[in-house]
C-alpha positions in Angstrom: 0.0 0.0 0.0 1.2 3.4 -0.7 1.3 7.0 1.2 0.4 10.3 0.1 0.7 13.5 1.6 -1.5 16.6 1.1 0.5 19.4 0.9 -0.8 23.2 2.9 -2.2 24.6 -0.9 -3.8 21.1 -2.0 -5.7 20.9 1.4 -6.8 24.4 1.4 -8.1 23.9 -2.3 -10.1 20.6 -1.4 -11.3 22.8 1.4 -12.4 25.8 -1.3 -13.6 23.4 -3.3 -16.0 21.5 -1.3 -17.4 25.2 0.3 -17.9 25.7 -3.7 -20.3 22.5 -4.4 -21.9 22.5 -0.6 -22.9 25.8 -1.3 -25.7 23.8 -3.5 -25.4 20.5 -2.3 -23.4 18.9 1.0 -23.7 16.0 -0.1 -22.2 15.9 -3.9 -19.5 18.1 -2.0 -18.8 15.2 0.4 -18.6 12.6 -2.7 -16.4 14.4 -4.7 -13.8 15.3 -1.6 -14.1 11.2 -0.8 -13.8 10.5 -4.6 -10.3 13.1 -4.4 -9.1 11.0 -2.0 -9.7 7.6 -3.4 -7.7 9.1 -6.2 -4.8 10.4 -3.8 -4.7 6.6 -2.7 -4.8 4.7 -6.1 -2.0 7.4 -7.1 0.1 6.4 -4.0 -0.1 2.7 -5.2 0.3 3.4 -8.8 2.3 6.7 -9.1 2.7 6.2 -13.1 -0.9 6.7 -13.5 -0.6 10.8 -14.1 0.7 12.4 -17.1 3.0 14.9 -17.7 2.0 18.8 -19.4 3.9 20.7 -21.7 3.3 23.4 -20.4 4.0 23.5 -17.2 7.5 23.0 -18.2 10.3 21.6 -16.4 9.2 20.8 -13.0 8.4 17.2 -11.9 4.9 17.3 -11.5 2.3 15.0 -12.8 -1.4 15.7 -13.4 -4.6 13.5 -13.3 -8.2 14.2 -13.6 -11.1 13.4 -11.1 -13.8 14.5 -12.9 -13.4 18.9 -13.9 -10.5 19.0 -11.4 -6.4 18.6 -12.4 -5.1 16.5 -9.2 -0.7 17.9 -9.3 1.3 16.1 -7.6 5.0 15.0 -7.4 6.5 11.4 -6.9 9.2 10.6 -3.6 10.6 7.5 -2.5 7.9 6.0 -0.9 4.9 8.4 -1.4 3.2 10.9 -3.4 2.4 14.5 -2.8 -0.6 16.4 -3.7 0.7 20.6 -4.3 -2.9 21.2 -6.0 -6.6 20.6 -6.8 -7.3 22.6 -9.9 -10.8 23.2 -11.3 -9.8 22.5 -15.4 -11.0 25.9 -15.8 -8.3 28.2 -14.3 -5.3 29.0 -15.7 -3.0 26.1 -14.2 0.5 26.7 -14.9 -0.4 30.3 -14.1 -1.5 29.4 -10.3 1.3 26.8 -10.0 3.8 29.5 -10.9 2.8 31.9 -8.2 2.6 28.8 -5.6 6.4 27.6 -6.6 7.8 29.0 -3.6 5.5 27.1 -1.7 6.5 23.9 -2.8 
């Protein structure tokens, strides 16, 4: 079984995220945070599953979708970590560049 870690950013975006859907519905807010982390656990036992973007550029970050969301998150010895929960719809590499000195 594998580990992942949820990193200050990604937990503060599941949190905006599920304030976002509960605002309509609690309970499709809980489903999708439970289906987030089913995903953060299949991606800690199978860390190849993500792909890589072109345009984010260098950095060693893979991406996978849940649904309208871009799971990012990086591969370590032993574990994965999740920097970001990214509604498709925003400008990615743009709110990954102003969080790189978080990570």
């Amino acid at each position: 079984m594998g580990y992942f870690r949820v990193s200050n950013s990604a937990s503060q975006d599941l949190d905006d995220v599920w304030e976002y859907i509960a605002a309509a519905n609690i309970d499709a807010a809980d489903r999708l945070i439970e289906r987030f982390y089913e995903t953060f656990q299949q991606l800690s036992e199978f860390p190849n599953l993500g792909h890589k973007r072109r345009d984010i550029g260098e950095r060693p970050l893979l991406f996978c979708a849940v649904g309208s969301y871009e799971v990012v998150y990086r591969v370590f010895p032993g574990f994965v970590e999740i920097d970001a929960v990214l509604h498709g719809s925003r400008d990615v590499p743009e709110v990954l560049r102003e969080r790189e000195p978080e990570q």
